[in-house]
C-alpha positions as CSV (number, residue, x, y, z in Angstrom):
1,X,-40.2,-127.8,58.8
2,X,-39.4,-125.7,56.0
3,X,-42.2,-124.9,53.4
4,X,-41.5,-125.6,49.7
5,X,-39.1,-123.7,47.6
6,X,-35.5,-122.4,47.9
7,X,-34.5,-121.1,51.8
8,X,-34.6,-117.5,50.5
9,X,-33.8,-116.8,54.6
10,X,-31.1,-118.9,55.6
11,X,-29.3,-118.0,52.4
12,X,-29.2,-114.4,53.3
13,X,-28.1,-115.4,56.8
14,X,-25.4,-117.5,55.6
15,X,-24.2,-115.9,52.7
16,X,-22.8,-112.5,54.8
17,X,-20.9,-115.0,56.7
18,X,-19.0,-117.0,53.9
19,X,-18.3,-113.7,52.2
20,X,-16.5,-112.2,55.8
21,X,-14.8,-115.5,55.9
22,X,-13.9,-115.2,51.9
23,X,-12.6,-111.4,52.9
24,X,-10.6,-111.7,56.1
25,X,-8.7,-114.6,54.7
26,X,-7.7,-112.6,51.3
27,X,-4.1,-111.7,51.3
28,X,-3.6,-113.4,54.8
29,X,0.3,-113.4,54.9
30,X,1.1,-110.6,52.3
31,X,1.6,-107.8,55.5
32,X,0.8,-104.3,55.4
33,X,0.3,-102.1,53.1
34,X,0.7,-99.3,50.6
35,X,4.2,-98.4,51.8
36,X,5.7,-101.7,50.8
37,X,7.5,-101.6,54.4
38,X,6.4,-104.7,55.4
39,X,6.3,-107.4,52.5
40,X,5.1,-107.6,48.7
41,X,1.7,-107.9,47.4
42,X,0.1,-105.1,50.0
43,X,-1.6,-102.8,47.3
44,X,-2.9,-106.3,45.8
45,X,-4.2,-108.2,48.8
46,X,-6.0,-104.9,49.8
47,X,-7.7,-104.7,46.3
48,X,-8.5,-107.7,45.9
49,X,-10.2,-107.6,49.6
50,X,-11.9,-104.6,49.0
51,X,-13.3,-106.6,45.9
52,X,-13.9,-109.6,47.5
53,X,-16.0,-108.0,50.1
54,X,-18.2,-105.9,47.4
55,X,-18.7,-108.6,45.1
56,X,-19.6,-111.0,48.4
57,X,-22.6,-107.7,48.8
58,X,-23.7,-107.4,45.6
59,X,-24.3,-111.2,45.9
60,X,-26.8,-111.0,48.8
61,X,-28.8,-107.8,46.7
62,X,-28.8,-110.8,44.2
63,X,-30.5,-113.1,47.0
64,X,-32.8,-110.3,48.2
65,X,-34.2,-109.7,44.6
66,X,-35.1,-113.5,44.6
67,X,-36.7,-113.0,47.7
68,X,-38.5,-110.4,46.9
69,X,-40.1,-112.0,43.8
70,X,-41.0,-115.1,46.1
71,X,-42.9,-113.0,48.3
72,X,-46.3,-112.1,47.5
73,X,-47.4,-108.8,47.9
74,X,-51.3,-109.6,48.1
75,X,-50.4,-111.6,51.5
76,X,-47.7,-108.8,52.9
77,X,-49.5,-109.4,57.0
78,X,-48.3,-112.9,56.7
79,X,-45.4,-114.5,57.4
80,X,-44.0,-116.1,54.3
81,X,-40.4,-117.6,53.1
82,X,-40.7,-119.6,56.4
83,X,-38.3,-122.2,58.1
84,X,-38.5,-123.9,61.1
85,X,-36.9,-126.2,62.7
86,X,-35.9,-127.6,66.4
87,X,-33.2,-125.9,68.1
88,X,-33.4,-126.6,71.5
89,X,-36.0,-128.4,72.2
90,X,-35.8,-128.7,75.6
91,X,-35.9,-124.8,76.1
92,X,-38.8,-124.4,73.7
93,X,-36.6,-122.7,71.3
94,X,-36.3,-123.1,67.1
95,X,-34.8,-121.4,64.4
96,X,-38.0,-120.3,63.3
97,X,-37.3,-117.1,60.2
98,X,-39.9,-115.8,57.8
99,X,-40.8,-112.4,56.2
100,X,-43.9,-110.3,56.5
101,X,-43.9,-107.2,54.2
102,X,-42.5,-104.9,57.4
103,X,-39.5,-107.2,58.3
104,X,-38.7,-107.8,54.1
105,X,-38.3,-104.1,53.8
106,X,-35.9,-103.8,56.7
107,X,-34.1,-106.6,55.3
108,X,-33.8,-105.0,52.3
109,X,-32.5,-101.5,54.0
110,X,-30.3,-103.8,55.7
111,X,-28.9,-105.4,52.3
112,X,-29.0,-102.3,50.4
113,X,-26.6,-100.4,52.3
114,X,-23.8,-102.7,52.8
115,X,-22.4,-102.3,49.7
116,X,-23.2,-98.6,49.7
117,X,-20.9,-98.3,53.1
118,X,-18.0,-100.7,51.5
119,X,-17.9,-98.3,48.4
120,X,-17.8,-95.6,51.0
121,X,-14.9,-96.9,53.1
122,X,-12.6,-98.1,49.9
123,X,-9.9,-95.8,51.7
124,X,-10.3,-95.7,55.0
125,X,-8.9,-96.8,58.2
126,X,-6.0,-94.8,57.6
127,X,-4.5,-97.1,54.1
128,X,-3.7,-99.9,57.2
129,X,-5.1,-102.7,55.0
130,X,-5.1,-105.3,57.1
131,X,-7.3,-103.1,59.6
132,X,-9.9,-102.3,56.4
133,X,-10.3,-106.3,55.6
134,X,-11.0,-106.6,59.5
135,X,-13.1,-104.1,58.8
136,X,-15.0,-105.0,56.1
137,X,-15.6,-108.4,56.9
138,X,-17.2,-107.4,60.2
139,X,-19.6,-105.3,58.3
140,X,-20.7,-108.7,56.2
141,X,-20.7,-110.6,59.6
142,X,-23.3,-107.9,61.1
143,X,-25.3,-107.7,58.1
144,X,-25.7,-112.0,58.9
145,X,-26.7,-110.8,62.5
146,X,-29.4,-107.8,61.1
147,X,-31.2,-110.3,58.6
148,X,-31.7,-112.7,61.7
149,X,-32.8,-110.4,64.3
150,X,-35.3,-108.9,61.0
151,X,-36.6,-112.4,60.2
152,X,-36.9,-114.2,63.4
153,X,-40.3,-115.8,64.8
154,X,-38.7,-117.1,67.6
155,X,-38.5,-115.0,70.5
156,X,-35.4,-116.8,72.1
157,X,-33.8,-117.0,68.9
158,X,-34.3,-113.2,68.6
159,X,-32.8,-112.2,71.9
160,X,-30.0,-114.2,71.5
161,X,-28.8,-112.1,68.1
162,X,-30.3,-109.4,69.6
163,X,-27.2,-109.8,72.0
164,X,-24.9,-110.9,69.9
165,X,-25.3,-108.3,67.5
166,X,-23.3,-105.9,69.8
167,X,-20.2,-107.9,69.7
168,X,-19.4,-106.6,65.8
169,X,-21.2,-103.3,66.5
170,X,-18.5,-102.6,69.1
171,X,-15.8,-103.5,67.7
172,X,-16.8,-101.8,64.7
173,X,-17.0,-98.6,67.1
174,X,-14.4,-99.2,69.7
175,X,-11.7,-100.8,67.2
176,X,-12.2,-99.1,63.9
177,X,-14.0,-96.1,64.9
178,X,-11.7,-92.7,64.3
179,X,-13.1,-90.5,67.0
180,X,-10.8,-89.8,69.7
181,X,-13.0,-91.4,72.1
182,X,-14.3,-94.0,70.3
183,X,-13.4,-96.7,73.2
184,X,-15.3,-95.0,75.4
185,X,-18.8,-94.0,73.5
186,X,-18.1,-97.9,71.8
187,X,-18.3,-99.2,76.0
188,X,-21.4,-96.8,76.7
189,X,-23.2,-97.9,74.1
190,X,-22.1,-101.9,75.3
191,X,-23.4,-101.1,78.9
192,X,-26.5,-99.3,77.3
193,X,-27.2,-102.5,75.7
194,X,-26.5,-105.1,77.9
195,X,-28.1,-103.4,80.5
196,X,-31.3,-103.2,78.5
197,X,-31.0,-106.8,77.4
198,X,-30.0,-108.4,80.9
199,X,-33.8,-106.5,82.0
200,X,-35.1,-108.0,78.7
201,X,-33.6,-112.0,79.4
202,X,-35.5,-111.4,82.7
203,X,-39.1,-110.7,80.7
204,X,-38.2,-113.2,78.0
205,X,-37.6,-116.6,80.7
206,X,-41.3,-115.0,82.7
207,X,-42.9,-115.2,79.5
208,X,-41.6,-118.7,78.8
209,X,-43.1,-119.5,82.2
210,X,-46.9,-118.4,81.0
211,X,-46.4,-121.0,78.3
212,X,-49.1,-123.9,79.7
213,X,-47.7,-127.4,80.4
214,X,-48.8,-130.0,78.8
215,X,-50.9,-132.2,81.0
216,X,-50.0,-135.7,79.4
217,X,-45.9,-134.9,79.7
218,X,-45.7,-132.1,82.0
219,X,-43.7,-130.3,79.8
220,X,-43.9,-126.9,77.8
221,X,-43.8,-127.5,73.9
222,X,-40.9,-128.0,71.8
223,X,-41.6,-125.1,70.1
224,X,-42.8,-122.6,73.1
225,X,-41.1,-119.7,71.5
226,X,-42.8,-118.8,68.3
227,X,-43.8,-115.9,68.6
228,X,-47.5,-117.5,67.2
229,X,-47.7,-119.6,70.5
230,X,-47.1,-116.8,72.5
231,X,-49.4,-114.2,70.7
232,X,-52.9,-114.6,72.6
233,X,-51.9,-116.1,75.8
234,X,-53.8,-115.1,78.9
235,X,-51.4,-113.2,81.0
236,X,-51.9,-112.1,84.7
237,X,-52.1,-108.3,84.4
238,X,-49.9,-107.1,86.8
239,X,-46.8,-109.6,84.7
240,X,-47.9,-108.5,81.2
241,X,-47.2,-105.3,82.6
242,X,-43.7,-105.9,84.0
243,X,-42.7,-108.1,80.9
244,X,-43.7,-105.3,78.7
245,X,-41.8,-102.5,80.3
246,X,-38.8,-104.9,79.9
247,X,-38.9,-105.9,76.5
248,X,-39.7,-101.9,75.5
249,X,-36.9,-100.9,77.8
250,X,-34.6,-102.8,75.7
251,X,-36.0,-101.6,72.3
252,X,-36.2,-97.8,73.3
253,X,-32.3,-98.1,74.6
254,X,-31.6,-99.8,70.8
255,X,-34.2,-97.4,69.5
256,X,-32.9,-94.8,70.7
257,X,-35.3,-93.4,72.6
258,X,-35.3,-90.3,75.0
259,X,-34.1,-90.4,78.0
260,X,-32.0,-93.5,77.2
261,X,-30.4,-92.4,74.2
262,X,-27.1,-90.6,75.4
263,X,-25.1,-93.5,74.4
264,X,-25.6,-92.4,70.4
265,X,-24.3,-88.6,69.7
266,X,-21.0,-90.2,70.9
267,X,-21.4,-93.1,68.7
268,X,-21.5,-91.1,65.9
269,X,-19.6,-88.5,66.3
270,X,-16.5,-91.1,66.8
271,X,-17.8,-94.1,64.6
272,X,-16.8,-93.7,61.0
273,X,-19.7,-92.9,58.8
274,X,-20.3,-96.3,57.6
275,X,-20.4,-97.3,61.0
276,X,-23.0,-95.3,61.9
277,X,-24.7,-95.5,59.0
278,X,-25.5,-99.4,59.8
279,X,-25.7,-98.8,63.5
280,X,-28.2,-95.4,63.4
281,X,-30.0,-96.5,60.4
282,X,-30.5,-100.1,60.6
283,X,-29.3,-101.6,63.6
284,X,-31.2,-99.2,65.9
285,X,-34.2,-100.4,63.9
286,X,-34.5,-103.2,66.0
287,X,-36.0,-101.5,68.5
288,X,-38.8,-99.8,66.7
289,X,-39.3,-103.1,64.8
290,X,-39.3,-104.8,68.6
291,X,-41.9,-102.6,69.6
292,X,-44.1,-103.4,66.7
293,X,-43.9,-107.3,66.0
294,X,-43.1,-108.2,69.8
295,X,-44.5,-105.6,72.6
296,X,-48.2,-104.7,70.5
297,X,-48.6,-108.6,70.0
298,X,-47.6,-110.5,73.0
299,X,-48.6,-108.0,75.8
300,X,-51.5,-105.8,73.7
301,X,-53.3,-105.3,77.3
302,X,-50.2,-103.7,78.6
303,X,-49.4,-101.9,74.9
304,X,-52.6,-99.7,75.7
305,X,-51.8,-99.5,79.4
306,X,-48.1,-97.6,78.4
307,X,-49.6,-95.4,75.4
308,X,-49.8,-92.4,76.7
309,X,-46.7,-92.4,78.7
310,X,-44.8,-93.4,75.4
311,X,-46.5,-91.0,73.5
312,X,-45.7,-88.1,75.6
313,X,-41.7,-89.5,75.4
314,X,-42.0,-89.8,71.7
315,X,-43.1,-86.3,72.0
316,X,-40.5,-85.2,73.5
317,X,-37.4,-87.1,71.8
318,X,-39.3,-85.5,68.4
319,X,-38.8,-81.8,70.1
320,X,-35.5,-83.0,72.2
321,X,-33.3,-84.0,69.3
322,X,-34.7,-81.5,66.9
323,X,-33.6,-78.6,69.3
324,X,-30.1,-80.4,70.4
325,X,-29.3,-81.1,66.6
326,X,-29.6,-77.5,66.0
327,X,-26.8,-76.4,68.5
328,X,-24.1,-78.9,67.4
329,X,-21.1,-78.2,65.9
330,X,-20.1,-81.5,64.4
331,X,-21.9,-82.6,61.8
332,X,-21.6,-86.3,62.8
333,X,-23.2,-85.7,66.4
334,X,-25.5,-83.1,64.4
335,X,-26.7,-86.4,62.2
336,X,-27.4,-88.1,65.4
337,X,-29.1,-85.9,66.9
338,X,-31.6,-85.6,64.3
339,X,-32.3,-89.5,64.7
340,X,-33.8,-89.0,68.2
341,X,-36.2,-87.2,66.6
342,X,-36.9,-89.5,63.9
343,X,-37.1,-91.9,65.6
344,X,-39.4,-90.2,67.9
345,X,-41.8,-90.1,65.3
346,X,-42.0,-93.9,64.4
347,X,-42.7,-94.0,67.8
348,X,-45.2,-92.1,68.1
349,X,-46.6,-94.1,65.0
350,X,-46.2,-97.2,66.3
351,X,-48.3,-96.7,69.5
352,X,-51.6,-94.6,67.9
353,X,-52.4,-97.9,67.2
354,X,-54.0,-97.2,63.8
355,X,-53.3,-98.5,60.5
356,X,-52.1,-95.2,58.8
357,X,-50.1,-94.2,62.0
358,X,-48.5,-97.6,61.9
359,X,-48.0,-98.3,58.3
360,X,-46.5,-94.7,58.3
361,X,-44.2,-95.4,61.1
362,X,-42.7,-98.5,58.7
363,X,-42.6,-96.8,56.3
364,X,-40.2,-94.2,57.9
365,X,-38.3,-96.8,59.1
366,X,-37.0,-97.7,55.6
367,X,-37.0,-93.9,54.6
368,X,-35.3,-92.7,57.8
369,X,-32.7,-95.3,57.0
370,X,-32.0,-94.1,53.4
371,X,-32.2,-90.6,53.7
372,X,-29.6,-90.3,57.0
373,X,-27.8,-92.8,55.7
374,X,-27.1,-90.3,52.7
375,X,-26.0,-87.8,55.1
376,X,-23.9,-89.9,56.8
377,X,-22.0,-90.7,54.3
378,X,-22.2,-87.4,52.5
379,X,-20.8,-86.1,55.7
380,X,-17.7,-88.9,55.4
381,X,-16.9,-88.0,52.2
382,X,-16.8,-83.9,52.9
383,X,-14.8,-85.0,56.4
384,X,-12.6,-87.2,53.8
385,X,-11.8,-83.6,51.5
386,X,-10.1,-81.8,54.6
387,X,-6.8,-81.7,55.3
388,X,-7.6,-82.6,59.4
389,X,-10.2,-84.8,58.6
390,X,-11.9,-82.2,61.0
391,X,-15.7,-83.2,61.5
392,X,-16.3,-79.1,63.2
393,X,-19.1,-77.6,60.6
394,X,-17.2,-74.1,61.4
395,X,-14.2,-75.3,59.6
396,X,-15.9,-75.8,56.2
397,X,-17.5,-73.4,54.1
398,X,-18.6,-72.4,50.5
399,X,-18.0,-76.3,49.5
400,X,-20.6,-76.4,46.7
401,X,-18.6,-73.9,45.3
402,X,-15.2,-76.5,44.5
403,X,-17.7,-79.5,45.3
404,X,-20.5,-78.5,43.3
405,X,-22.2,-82.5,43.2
406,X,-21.5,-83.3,46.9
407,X,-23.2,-80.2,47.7
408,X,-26.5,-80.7,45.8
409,X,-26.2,-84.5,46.7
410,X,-26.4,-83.6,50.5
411,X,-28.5,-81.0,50.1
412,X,-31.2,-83.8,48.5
413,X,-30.5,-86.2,51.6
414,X,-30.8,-82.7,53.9
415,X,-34.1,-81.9,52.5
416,X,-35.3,-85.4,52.4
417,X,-34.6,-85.5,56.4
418,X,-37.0,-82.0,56.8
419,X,-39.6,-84.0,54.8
420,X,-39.7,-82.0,52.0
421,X,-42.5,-82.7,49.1
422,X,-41.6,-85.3,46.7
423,X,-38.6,-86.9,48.5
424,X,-39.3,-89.8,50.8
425,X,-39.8,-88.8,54.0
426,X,-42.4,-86.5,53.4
427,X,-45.1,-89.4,52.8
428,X,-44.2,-91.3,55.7
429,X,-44.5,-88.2,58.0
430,X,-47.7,-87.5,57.1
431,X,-48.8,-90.4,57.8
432,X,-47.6,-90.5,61.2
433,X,-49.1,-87.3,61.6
434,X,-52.6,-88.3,60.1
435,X,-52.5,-91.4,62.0
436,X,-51.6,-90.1,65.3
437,X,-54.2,-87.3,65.0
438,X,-56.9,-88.9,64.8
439,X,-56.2,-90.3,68.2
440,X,-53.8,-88.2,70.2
441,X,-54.6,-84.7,68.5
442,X,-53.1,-82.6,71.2
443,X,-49.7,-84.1,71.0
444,X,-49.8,-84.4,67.8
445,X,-50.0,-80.2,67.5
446,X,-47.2,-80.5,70.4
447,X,-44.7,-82.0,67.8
448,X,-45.4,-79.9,64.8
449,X,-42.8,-77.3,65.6
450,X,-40.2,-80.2,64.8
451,X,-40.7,-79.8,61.2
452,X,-39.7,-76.4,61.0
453,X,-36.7,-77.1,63.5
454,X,-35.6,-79.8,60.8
455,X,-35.4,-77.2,58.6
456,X,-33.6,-74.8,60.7
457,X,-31.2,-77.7,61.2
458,X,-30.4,-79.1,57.8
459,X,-30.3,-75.5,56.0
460,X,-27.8,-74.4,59.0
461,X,-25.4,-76.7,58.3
462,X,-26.2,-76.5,55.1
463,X,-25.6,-72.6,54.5
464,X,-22.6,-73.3,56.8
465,X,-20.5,-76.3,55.1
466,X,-21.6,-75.3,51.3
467,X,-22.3,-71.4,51.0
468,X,-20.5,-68.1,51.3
469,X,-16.6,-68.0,50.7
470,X,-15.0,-71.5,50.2
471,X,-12.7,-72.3,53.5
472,X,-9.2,-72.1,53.6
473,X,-9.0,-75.9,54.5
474,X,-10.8,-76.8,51.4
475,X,-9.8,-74.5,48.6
476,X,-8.4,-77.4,46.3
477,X,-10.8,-79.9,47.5
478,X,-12.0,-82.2,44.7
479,X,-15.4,-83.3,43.7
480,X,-17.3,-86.6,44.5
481,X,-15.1,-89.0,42.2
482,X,-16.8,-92.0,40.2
483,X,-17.4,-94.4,43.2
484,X,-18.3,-91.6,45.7
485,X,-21.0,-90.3,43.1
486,X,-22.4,-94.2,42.8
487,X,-22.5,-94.4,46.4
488,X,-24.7,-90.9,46.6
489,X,-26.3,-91.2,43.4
490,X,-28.0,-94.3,44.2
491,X,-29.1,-93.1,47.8
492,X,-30.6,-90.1,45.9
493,X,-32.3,-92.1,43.3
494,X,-33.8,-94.1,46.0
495,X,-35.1,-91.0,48.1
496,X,-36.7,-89.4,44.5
497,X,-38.6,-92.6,43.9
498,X,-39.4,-93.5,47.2
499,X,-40.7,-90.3,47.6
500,X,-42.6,-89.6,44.2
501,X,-43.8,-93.3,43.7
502,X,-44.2,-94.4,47.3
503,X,-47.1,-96.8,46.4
504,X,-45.0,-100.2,45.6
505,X,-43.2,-99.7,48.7
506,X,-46.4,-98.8,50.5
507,X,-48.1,-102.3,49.6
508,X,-45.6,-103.9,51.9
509,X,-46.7,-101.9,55.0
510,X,-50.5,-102.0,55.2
511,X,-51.8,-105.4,56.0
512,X,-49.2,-105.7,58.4
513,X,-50.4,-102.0,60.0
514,X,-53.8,-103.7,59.9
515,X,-53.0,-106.5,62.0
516,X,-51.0,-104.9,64.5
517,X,-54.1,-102.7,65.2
518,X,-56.3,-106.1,65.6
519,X,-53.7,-107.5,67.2
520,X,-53.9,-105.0,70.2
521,X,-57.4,-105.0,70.2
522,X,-58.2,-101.0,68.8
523,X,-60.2,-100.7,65.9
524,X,-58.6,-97.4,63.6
525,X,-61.0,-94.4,65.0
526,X,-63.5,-92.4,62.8
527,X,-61.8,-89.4,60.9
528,X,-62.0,-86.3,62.7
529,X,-63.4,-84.1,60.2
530,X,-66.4,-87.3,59.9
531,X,-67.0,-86.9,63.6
532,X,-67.6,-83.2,63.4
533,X,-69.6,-83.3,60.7
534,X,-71.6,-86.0,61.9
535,X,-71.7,-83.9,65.4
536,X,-73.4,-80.9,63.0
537,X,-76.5,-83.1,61.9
């Protein structure tokens, strides 16, 4: 059953896919490349790939935007933009898609990037064409994969993309990565994930089991799992409990989570910056948005149960990769680092269990992925300038000085990342903060340190790539050209507005925070400051 009105959904599912098809296939036949060695036409089957590929992304923003204006904001807890229809039936499983105003912003992360990361990898993969159509088309393919997993009220229909999402994601590692090691961090993070998932398939075939039989046919419903059928269901304490730790096993692995996150400073530091910009700052998404639309509403009993265990781990993954970030030496593994403790605080958002802490946490979500996406890519393009393509911080220096825009354009992203008034982060983090104090005050004090180790990190590496005498490696280094500066100009623009006029953004994020609270049965605590002064009368 679909409701009325265009399928907003399936047309960002399936658009991605006809645009990979559209890229792989352009210039099939003309041979390699740029040196002419191989046969005629490389230059133009490479260009008009390249094209092919960012016209095919600019046509999903195109679909988003019409999404966007079907949705309505005054409903943003509800699912809206919904499909569903029988898939297998006899497993209780449909492709059931929709939007609430959380899942439509990751989406749009999801969409927005894409293009960014195709502008950003115009030259790479060494000027082997034929390897950057591969490439680019397996981008459009995963971006297919990340609107599913984003939109999906199914629970067996999100596991199974949940899976299948690592098939592009390591190939786009292990086969186009440019890391020395790339095979091996793009088969760690495999078994990370398929280890966590295999746990999770266990959780998600018990929780099919709860579903009650009907007593006419003796059979569980065609539809048994929507995630509506299987929010509310009275669950036997003892298997909520199992089931949960499952299913947030395999979103803290994805998140990534301390102490299951090792698989991702070697992702990055041998991914190429696109890459990791879809995998740190969307993909890994799906674990945090897991956590929130799946763990607090199936198993609340057992949400509450693992609080304070998860709390004290977002704790420390907040302290943990702030303090491991600061002694790196690449700046790719640096940028990872600092997502462990990003992502430690939507964590820690997620599971105070009130509406600020949560709508916060959602809203970091969508800045985390802007603002390190910026340095990702900022990163690329300085990496791109030296002769070695060395990624070593040590062997840059005084940069701003011959790269005066690529130098103010990551020190904005930098900035953004330490939370900095009036870029976006800073909103979202103090919302986590508020939230989280006004339940778990103590480790809430516990993680303030992190903010001034973010900016310990960021000016580091900042002071050490940009300032002081310009490097011998990069003397007659060139500044962001016309494409680069779109690229960075519009991941700035984003991280001004999103941080001065947060408000638009923030109307998608509070119902939803609302009802995840009812949802686990916690009502948002009394201000702390009210309680004391109500303590004083």
């Amino acid at each position: 059953m679909m409701m009325s009105g265009f399928p907003w959904v399936t047309a960002l599912v399936v658009w991605p896919l006809v645009a990979a098809a559209a890229t792989v296939l352009t210039g099939v036949g003309r041979g390699r490349p740029a040196s002419g060695a191989a046969s005629g036409g490389g230059a133009f089957s490479a260009g008009t790939a390249r094209t092919v590929a960012l016209v095919g992304a600019l046509v999903e923003v195109a679909l988003l935007v019409g999404a966007f204006l079907a949705f309505d904001t005054s409903a943003a807890g509800t699912h809206q933009l919904t499909e569903t229809y029988a898939w297998i039936p006899a497993l209780g499983a449909s492709y059931a898609v929709g939007v609430d105003g959380v899942s439509l912003l990751l989406v749009a992360l999801s969409v927005g990037l894409v293009p960014l990361v195709i502008l950003a990898a115009w030259h790479e993969q060494g000027g082997d064409h034929v390897r950057l159509r591969r490439y680019l088309a397996t981008v459009l393919v995963l971006l297919s994969f990340m609107v599913v997993v984003f939109t999906a009220r199914d629970v067996f229909l999100f596991y199974v993309v949940f899976e299948a999402m690592l098939i592009p994601a390591y190939f786009l590692v292990g086969g186009f990565g440019q890391g020395a090691q790339r095979r091996y961090a793009a088969v760690k993070f495999l078994l990370f994930s398929l280890a966590g998932g295999l746990v999770m398939l266990a959780a998600v075939v018990a929780l099919y089991l709860q579903v009650p039989v009907d007593p006419a046919t003796g059979l569980r419903p065609e539809d048994a799992f929507l995630t509506d059928n299987l929010t509310g269901l009275a669950l036997d304490p003892t298997a909520e409990r199992l089931m949960f730790c499952a299913f947030f096993l395999a979103f803290a692995i994805k998140a990534p989570m301390f102490p299951v996150h090792t698989w991702l400073p070697d992702v990055t530091q041998n991914a190429t910056p696109g890459t990791s910009t879809l995998l740190i700052c969307v993909l890994d998404k799906v674990g945090t948005f897991g956590m929130l639309t799946l763990c607090l509403p199936i198993f609340p009993a057992a949400s509450r149960w693992a609080a304070p265990a998860i709390i004290v781990l977002a704790v420390i993954s907040i302290l943990y990769g702030a303090i491991l970030a600061i002694g790196q030496t690449d700046v790719l593994r640096l940028i990872g680092y600092t997502s462990v403790s990003h992502f430690g605080f939507i964590i820690l958002g997620i599971f105070t269990f009130t509406s600020l802490g949560i709508a916060g946490s959602s809203f970091m979500m969508l800045n985390h992925g802007i603002s390190t996406g910026a340095l990702f890519l900022l990163a690329g393009f300085a990496i791109a300038r030296h002769p070695r393509r060395s990624q070593q911080i040590a062997d840059y220096g005084g940069m701003r000085k011959v790269a005066p825009v690529l130098g103010g354009t990551f020190l904005v992203a930098g900035l953004s990342a330490l939370a900095l008034p009036g870029l976006a982060t800073f909103v979202s983090e103090i919302m986590v903060f508020l939230g989280a104090f006004a339940r778990w005050p103590v480790p809430v004090l516990v993680a303030v340190p992190a903010v001034v180790l973010a900016a310990v990190y960021v000016l580091l590496t900042y002071q050490r790539m940009f300032t002081g005498e310009v490097g011998a490696d990069v003397v007659g280094a060139k500044d962001l050209d016309v494409r680069e500066k779109t690229v960075a100009g519009v991941l700035v623009a984003a991280l001004v507005v999103l941080g001065l006029m947060p408000g638009p953004a923030l109307d998608y994020v509070r119902e939803p925070a609302g009802v995840s609270v009812e949802h686990v049965g916690e009502t948002d605590p009394e201000p702390v400051l009210g309680a004391l002064e109500g303590s004083d009368q």
